[in-house]
Phi, psi and omega in degrees: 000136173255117199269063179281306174307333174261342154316298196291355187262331170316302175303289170343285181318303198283319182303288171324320203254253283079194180252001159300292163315324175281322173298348172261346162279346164303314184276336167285318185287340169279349159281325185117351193290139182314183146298326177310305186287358237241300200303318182291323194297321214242053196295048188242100183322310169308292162324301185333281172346305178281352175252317181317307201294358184256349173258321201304316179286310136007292180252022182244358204222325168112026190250123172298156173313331184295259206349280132041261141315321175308300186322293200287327150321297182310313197302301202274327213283357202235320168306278178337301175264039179265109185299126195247129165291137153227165185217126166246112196241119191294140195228126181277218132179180197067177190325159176226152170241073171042283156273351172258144158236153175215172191253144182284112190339314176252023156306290212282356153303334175288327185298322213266340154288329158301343210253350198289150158249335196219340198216174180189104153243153167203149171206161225213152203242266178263152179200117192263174177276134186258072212308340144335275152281334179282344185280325181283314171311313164290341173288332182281309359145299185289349155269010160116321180296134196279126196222109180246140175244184226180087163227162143332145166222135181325331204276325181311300150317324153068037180111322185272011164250109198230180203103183175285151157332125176316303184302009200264307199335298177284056206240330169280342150297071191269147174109013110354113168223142178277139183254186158191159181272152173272140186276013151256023161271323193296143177228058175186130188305316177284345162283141267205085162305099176270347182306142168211120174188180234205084178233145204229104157059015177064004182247322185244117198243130148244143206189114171182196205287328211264124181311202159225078166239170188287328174291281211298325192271326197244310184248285187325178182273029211261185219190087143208195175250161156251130182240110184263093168119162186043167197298350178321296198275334177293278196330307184291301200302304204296330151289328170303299197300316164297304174322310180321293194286340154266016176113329216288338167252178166203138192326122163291136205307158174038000000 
């Protein structure tokens, strides 16, 4: 019998979750457990879809959950030990030089925001509204990608911020969500959400100095890489996601 539809929903699945999160879905079809519970266990609005469509084949193709599940075992354990292309490109902002080239910071924010299909993170030490980035950012939101962003709040900053809320900078953006670390998780008073990256569908990561401001992407002096491929870009969304999930970032009120 041929199981190609649940092979492809397998496939689908593991891209999506990684192989952490695909190991827990390995463990709810090795129990035996419904989709409902597949949902709770596994809450990521990007993924539901990608997981429904794996009970969906499941009862189209005759494959039991046990099976199933082995299958999907086998699926990351094979993944791992798979030599994975990765491509690293250095990103600029600021001045450009001529005999060297290199790519500009806000080009390539723009690809990797242009490029999600289904998840879109990011986080930002400060943040103004950029007419740029908010266009891009609502075309992804209107095509469907789950887009959380991750920034400082003045009180968080504790002073070295000064201004409107980092978070008013999406304000033109609805469905959007926003995070911040909560400050009683932190545990030293001077700390400081410092992050700034770009990770797309777990497959495409920017990670460097520039805020996601028009001065950080464009007129500073900034510095980072774009990471295509390998685990890198997985590794990030998959800590971004836990800190969600233990509290450690948390939805900014309203």
């Amino acid at each position: 019998m041929s199981r190609k539809g649940f092979e492809a929903a397998a496939r689908t699945v593991a891209a999506v979750l990684g192989s952490a999160r695909t190991k827990d879905l390995v463990g709810v079809l090795a129990r035996g457990q419904s989709l409902e519970h597949a949902l709770l266990a596994i809450p990521e609005q990007a993924a539901s879809e990608a997981i429904a469509e794996v009970y969906a084949a499941l009862r189209r193709e005759g494959v039991s959950a046990p099976e199933a599940a082995a299958y999907l075992r086998g699926f990351v354990a094979g993944l791992a030990k798979r030599p994975q292309d990765t491509e690293v490109t250095t990103v600029w902002s600021g001045p450009a030089t001529p005999g060297v080239p290199v790519r500009p910071t806000a080009r390539v924010l723009a690809e990797v925001v242009g490029g999600a299909e289904r998840e879109l993170l990011a986080m930002t030490y400060s943040a103004r509204p950029w007419a740029p980035l908010t266009a891009a950012l609502l075309a992804a939101v209107g095509r469907g990608v789950e887009v959380h962003v991750v920034v400082e709040t003045n009180a968080g900053a504790a002073g070295l911020l000064s201004g409107p809320e980092p978070a008013e900078a999406f304000a033109g953006v609805p469905g959007i969500r926003l995070w911040h670390w909560a400050p009683e998780r932190r545990e030293h008073r001077r700390a400081r959400q410092h992050a700034k990256l770009a990770v797309a569908d777990r497959q495409v990561l920017l990670l460097g100095s520039a805020n996601l401001t028009e001065s950080g992407v464009r007129r500073n002096l900034e510095a980072g890489v774009l990471v295509r491929g390998g685990d890198a870009p997985r590794r990030a969304a998959e800590h971004i996601r836990d800190l969600q999930r233990r509290g450690v970032l948390v939805p900014l009120p309203g």
